[in-house]
N, C-alpha and C positions, 0 to 999 in steps of 0.2 A: 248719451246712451248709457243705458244700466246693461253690467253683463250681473248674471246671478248664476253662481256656483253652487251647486250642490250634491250630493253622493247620488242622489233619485232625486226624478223628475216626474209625478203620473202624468200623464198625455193620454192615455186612451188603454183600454181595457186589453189590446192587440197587446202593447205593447210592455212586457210583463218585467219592468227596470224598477219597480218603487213596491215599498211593503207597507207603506202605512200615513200615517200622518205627517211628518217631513218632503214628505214626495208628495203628498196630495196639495200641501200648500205650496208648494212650488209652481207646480203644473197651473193652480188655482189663481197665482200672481202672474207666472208669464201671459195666462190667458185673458184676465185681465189687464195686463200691458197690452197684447192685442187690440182687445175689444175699446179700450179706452184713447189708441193712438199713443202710447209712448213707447219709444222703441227702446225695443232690450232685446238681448241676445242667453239663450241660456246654456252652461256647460255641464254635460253628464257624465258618467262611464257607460258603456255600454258591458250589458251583463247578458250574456248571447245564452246561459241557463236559466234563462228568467227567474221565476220565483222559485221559492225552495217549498214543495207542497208536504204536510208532514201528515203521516198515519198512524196509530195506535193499533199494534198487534193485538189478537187476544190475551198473548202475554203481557200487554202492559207497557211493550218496549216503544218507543217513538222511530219511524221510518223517514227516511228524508229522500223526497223525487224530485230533480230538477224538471224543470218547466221549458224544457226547450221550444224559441219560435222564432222566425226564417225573417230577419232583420230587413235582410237585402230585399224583400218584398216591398217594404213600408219603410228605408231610410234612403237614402240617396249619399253616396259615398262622396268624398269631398277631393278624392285623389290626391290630398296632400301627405307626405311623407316626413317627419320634424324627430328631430334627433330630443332625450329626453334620458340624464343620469342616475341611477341609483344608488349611490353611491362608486366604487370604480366600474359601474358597470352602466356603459354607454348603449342605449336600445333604441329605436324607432317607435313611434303611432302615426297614428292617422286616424280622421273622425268621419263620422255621416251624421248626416243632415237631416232634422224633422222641420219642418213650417207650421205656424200657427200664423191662420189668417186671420184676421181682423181689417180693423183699420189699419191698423200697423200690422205688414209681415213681424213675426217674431220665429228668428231662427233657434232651432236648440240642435247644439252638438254634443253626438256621446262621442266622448275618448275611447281606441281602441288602439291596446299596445302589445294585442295578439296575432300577431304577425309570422308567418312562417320563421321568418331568421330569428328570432327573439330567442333570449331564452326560455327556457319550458315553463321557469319559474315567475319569469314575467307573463310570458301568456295568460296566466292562471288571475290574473288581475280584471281580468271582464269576462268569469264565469260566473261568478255569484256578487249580490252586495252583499258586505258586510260579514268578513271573515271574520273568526275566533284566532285564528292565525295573525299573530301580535305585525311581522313584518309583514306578507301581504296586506293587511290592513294600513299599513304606513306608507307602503307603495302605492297603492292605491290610494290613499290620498297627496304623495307625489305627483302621480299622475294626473290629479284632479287638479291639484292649484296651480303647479308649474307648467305642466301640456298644455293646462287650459289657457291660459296667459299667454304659452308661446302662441298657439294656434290662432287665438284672436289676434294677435301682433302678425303672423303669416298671413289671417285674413284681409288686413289694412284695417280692422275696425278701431273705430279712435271712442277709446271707453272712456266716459267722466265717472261713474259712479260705479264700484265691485259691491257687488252685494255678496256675503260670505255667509251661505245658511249652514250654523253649526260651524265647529271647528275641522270639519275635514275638509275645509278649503284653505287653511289657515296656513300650506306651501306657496297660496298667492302673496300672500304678505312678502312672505321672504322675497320670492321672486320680483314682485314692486320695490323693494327697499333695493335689491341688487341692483337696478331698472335705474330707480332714481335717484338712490345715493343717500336717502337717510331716512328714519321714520315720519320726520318732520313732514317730508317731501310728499311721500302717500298721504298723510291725515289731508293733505289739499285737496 
């Protein structure tokens, strides 16, 4: 089984997590893993402001509107709870669940580590992709390599193949080397 990591995932116009070409080839693989029967599983964040829509004032200035849209409509919650550090600071996530049907189900999980107990600073990790903000940016792909890793380990799923689109999944690494005990180990 192939898991594929990635910041965005497009799946459907509803659902407003991907801004462009990275996300569109994603969505574009998992659904031809579907269509094709090979099973894979995909991991996302979930960015509950969806896209960031921008406007030009007549002065010239750029506006930035989030995109908010009602998740819980269209994911299906996983009710799992996985502990997940950022450095000394231990927080919980938990994901929901999209299906892509084919011949092969293909599940994709967004990571969400917006949880009332959190801190405020963690919440803020699935309001938008792709912050300017250098540590949210690194937590959030924290949370992208490492939750995702745990998660699929909580799910029982037995991965042969990590697919890492881009380096913001590149805390899976770490996480399989910690796993298996040396780089050698992963490259199998």
């Amino acid at each position: 089984m192939i898991a594929y990591f990635a910041m965005e995932i497009g799946l459907e116009d509803r659902i407003p997590t991907y801004s462009g070409g990275l996300g569109t080839l994603a969505g574009d693989t998992l659904y031809a893993y579907a269509d094709i029967g090979i099973p894979a599983v995909g991991i996302t964040l979930l960015y509950k402001k969806g896209y960031v829509s921008q406007r030009i004032t007549p002065s010239g200035m750029q506006l930035d509107f989030d995109t908010p849209w009602d998740y819980k409509k269209i994911l299906k919650p996983t009710n799992l709870q996985l502990q997940i550090s950022f450095g000394d600071l231990v927080q919980e996530f938990t994901a929901w669940e999209y299906s892509i049907i084919g011949r092969e189900e293909v599940k994709v999980f967004f990571l969400d580590a917006s949880l009332p107990k959190n801190d405020p600073e963690i919440r803020k990790l699935n309001d938008r992709l792709y912050y300017d903000d250098g540590i949210l940016r690194l937590r959030q792909e924290i949370l992208l390599g490492i939750g995702g890793y745990r998660l699929l380990k909580a799910l029982g799923y037995n991965i042969s193949v990590y697919h890492i689109n881009e380096s913001h999944s590149a805390f899976l690494v770490v996480e399989l080397i910690k796993e298996l005990g040396s780089k050698e180990e992963v490259r199998k």
